[in-house]
N, C-alpha and C positions, 0 to 999 in steps of 0.2 A: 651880628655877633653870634658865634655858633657856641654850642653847651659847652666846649672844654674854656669858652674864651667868660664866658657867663662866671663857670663855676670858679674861674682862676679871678676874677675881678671881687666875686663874695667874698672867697678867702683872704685876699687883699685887705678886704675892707675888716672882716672882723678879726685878722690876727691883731692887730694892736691889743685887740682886749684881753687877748688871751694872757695876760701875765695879773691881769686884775681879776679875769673870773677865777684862777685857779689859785692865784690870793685869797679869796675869799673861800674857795671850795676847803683848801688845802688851811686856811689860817682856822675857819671852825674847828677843824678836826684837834686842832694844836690847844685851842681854847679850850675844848672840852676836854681832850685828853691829862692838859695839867690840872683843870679841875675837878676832875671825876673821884680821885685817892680820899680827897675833902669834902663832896660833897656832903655829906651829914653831920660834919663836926664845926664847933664853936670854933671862933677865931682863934679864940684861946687856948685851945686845943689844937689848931694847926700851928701857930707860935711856938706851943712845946715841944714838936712832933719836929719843925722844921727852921726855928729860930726865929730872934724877933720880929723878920721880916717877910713873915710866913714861908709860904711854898714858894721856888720861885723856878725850880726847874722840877722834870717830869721826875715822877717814880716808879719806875722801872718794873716791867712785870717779872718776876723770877724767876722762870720759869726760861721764859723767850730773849727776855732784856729788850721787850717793847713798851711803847708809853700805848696801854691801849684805853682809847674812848667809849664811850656809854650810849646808850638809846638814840641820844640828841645828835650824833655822827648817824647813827645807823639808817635813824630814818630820815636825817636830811637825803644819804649817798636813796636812800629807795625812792624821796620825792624827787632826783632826778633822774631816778631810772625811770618812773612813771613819766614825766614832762618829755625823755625821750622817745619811750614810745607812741606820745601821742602825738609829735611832729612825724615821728614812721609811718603809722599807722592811717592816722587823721590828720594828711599837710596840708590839705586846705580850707580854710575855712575855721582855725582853731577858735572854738566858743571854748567860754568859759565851764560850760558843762563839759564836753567832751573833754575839758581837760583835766575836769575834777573827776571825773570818772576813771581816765588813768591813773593818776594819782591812787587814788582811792583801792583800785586793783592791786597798783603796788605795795601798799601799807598791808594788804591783806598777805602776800609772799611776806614781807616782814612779820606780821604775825608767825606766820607756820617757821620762821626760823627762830622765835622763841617759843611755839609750842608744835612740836612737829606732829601733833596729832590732830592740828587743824588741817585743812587743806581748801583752797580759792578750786574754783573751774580750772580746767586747763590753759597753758598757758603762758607758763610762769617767768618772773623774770629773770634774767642770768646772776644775778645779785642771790638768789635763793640758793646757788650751791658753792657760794662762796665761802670755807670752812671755818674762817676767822666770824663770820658774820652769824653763826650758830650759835652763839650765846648770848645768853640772857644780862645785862648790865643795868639793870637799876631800871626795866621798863615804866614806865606812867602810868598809873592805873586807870586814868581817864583815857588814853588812848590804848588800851590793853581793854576794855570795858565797853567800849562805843565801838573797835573792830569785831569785838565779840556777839555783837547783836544782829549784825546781818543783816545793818542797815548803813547805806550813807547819810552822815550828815548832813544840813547844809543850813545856810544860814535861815532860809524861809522855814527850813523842817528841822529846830534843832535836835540832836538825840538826847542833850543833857545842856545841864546852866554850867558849867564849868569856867572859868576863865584862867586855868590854869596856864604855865609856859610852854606847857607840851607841843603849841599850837606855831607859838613864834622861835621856837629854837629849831626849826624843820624846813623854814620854809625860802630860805636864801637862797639855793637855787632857780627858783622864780622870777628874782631878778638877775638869773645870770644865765637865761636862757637865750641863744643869741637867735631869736625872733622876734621883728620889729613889732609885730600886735600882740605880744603878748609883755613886751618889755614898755612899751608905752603906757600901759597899765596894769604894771605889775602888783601893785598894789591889789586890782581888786580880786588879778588870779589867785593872789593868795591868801586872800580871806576866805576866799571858794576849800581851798585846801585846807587850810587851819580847820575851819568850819567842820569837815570830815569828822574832828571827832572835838573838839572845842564848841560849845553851842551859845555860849556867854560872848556878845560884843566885845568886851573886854578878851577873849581869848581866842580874838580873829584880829580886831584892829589893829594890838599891837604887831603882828604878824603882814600885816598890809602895810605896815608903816618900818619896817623892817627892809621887806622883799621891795618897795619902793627907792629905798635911801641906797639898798647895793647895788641899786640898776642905775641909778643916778651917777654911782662915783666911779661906774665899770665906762658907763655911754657917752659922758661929759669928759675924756680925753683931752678931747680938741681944742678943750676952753681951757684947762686946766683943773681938774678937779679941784673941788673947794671940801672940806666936809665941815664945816663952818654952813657952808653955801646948800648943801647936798640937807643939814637937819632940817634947816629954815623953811628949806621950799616943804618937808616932810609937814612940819608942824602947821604949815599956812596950807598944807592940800587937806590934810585931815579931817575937817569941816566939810569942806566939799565931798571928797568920796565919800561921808556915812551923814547925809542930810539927815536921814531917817534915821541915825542913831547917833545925832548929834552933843545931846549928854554927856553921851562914853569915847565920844573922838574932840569933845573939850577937855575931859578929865587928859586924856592922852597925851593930847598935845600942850597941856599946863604941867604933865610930868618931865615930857622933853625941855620943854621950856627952866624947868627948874634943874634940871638936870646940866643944861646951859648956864644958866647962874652960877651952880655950884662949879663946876668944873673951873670959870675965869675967876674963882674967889681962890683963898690960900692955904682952908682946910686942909687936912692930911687924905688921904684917898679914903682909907678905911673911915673915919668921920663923915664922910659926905658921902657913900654907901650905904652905913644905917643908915643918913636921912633919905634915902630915897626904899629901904625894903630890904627883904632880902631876895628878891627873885623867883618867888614860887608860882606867883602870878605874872601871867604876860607881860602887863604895864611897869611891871616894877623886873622885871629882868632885862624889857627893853633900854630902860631908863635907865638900870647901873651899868650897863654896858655901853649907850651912847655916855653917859659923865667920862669912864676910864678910857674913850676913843677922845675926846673932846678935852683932857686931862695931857692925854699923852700923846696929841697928834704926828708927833714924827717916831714914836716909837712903837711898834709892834709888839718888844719884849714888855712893856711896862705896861700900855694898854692891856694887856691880857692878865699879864700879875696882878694889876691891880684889882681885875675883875675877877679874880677867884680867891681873892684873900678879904673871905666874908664868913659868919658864920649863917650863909645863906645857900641859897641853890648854886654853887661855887663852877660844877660844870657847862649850867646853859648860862651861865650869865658869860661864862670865860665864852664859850662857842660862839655867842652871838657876837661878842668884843672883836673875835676870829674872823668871825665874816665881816664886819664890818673894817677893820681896819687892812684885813686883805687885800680886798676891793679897795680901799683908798691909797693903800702903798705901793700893795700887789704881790708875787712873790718872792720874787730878790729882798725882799725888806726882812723875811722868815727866814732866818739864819739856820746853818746847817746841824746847829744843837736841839732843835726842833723836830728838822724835816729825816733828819738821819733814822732815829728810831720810833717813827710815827707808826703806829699799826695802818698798815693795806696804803700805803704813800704810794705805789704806785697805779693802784685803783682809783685812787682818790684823781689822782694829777690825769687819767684817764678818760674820765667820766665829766672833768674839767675842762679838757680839749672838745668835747664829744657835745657838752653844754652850750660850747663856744662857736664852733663851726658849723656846728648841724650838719645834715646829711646835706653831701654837696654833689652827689650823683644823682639825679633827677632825668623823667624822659620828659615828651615834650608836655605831658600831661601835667607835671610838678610831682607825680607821686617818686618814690626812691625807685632807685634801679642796683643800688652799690651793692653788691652780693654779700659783704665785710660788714657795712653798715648794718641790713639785712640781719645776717647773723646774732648779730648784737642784741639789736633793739625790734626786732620784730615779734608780736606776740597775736593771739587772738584775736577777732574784734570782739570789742565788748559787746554782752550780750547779755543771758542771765548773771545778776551778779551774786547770784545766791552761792551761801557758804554750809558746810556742812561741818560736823562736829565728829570725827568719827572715832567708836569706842567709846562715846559719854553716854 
């Protein structure tokens, strides 16, 4: 089999997914964009703003007449610009450092595009002069604060006890990365990532248990995706991947678990919301958004209202609802009241292809050869990661 017959049989193999990774790329963005206008307001306060069945479609920027998204879009699109380049970069052999290390480079280009007086080493990734991607939306200050030290996290070396959401509303492309060793356990890539600036078990688990369940419902095609089937196996692996912080991956998996109950009972959505949080923390934004997936398994529009009509963290609990029910519908299921005035919709759908196929020009070495590709995602190697402050 010669390389054109190689690369035509990969592609083969991973289009089918491509409607469910860029579901999930493209349904976050959806998720977070309708809840981003809310996130700081009481229910009751969206209710008055948008009637008694709160928000249920975007509100419109005035300017552009775009629905645009917050933080939790921006640095999910940069945690796959980093996972890109490190399949460019470093394609064989992807450890879990080397790919937290890109990652890690990448968040740091996000930084300088909300404070352009930071600056990373050279290098940078093409997401940094994306004009849309220059503003500041509600950044996290744990993750604003832990890029700021000019240190990487990691789970052995935390920078901070945080267990904020900052960790798991970023990290869905992880599981939609179309490389079998890194999709196998995606899971623990992206507790590696989370960890970056999340140093709290709680504010990596739920993030591993996220980036697991999207990879599940992208990979499982062939059987029939279940997401029934897709939480189960999440809640029964949880124990295993974090022995060592088995505590905080029983608390976890007793939230999805209830999160389960609650959804097959006949509560109102908003009721079984409260009982589960409002989403500020990992555990409890993963948990309200697997309930309104698990609530509203065949619908995309419902799953997602449900999960931003809280007086909680209304944007990442909707984004994470996003990717999760992307990945289990796909994209035909995100209708075109969504997708029409989605801010950078076609960046997003993009960067979803690019997720998906991976670089499929190769010499006989496996490194890339694709001059297009190249362009793209080619950066640096890492090396000093040190950051500089300039003008402070």
């Amino acid at each position: 089999m010669d390389n054109r017959e190689i690369i035509d049989s990969i592609r083969r193999r991973r289009q089918p997914h491509l409607p469910y990774v860029m579901g999930s790329l493209v349904g976050g963005a959806v998720g977070d964009a309708l809840g981003y206008p809310v996130e700081f307001m009481s229910y009751a306060s969206i209710q008055a703003q948008f009637g008694a069945q709160g928000i249920r479609s975007y509100w419109l920027d005035r300017t552009g007449g775009v629905a645009l998204f917050s933080d939790d879009t921006q640095m999910t699109l940069f945690t796959a610009a980093g996972l890109l380049e490190a399949v460019t970069c470093d394609p064989v052999g992807l450890s879990r450092e080397v790919v937290a290390n890109h990652v890690y480079r990448a968040y740091l280009d996000w930084l300088h595009t909300q404070d352009h007086l930071f600056v990373s080493n050279p290098g940078a990734s093409q997401l940094v002069d994306v004009p849309e991607l220059q503003h500041r939306r509600a950044p996290g200050n744990t993750c604003l604060s832990a890029l700021y030290s000019g240190q990487m996290g990691t789970i052995e070396a935390p920078l901070n006890n945080s267990c904020g959401c900052g960790g798991v509303m970023r990290v869905a492309p992880v599981g939609l990365l179309g490389d079998d060793g890194i999709l196998r356990r995606a899971w623990a890539y992206a507790a590696d990532v989370a960890a970056i600036t999340h140093g709290h078990p709680m504010g990596y688990i739920p993030a591993a248990a996220l980036a697991q369940l999207v990879s599940l419902l992208v990979m499982d095609r062939s059987q029939g995706a279940s997401l029934e089937r897709a939480v189960s196996s999440v809640i029964e692996g949880l124990p295993r991947w974090f022995a060592d912080q088995r505590e905080h991956a029983d608390d976890m998996a007793s939230q999805l678990r209830r999160a389960a109950a609650l959804a097959a009972g006949v509560e109102p959505d908003y009721d079984c919301v409260v009982q589960l949080g409002e989403g500020w923390v990992g555990d409890e934004a993963l948990a309200i958004a697997v309930f309104c997936c698990l609530r509203h398994p065949d619908s995309f529009d419902e799953a997602v209202i449900a999960a931003v009509n809280h007086g909680g963290d209304s944007d990442s609990t909707g984004a994470v609802a996003g990717n999760i029910m992307g990945a289990y519908l796909g994209i035909d299921a995100i209708g075109p009241h969504w997708t029409e005035h989605l801010e950078l919709r076609g960046l997003i759908e993009g960067l979803a292809r690019d997720l998906c196929e991976g670089c499929l020009g190769v010499d006989e070495r496996g490194w890339c050869n694709d001059a297009a590709w190249l362009d793209r995602w080619a950066r640096h190697p890492i090396g000093s990661l040190a950051v500089v402050r300039e003008n402070s």
